[in-house]
C-alpha positions in Angstrom: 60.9 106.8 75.1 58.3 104.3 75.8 58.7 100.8 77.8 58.3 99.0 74.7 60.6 101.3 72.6 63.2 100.6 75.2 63.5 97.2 74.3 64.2 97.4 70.8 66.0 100.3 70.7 69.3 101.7 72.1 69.5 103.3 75.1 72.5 105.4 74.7 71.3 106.9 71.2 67.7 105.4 70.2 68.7 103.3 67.3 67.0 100.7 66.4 69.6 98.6 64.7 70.4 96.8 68.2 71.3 93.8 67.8 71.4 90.6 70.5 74.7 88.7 70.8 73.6 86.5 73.6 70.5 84.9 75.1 71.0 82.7 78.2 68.3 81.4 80.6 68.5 82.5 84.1 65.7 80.4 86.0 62.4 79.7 85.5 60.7 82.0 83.1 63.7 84.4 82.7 66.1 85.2 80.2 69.3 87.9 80.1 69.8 89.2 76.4 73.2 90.6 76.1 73.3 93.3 73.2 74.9 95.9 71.3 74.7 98.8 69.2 76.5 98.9 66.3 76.0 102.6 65.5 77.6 104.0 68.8 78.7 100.3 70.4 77.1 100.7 73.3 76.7 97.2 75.3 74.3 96.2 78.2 72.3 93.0 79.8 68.8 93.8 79.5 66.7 90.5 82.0 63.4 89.9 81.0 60.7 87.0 80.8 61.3 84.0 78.2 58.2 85.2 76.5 59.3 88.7 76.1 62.9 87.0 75.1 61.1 85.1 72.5 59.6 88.1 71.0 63.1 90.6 71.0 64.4 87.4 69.5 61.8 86.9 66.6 61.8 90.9 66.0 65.7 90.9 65.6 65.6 87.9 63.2 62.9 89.8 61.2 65.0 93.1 61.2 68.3 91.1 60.1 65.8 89.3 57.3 65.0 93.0 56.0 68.1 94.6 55.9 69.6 91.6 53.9 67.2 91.8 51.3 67.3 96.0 51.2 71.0 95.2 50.8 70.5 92.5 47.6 68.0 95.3 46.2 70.8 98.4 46.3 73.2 96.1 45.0 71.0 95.0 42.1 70.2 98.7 42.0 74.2 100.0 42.0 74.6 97.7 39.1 71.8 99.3 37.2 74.1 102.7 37.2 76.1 103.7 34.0 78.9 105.1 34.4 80.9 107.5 32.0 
């Protein structure tokens, strides 16, 4: 897995539905992002710079955006079904 992969994907089984609970400054440009998996649960601190924070931060709010509306368009789509 590549550097970059690393950071948006878990490291105990490569998903990349890791999510960040958690981000706290720890000094001048640096940040600890506290995540988890929530398809095996795996938890760790992952330190890196506030810009690269900022970027984990604005890629996890634009993953959580997407799945919400794939989930609005199956529902829409389960109510489409006809049942017998």
């Amino acid at each position: 897995m590549t550097d970059g992969r690393q950071l948006i994907s878990c490291p105990a089984c490569s998903s990349g539905l890791i999510q960040i609970d958690c981000c706290r400054s720890i000094g001048d440009d640096r940040a600890v992002l506290e995540r988890h998996c929530p398809e095996c649960d795996h938890c760790d601190e992952l330190a890196v710079t506030t810009a690269v924070a900022d970027i984990l931060n604005l890629h996890a709010s634009e993953l959580a955006a997407s799945l919400r509306v794939l989930a609005d368009r199956l529902e829409a789509a389960g109510e489409l079904w006809i049942s017998h």
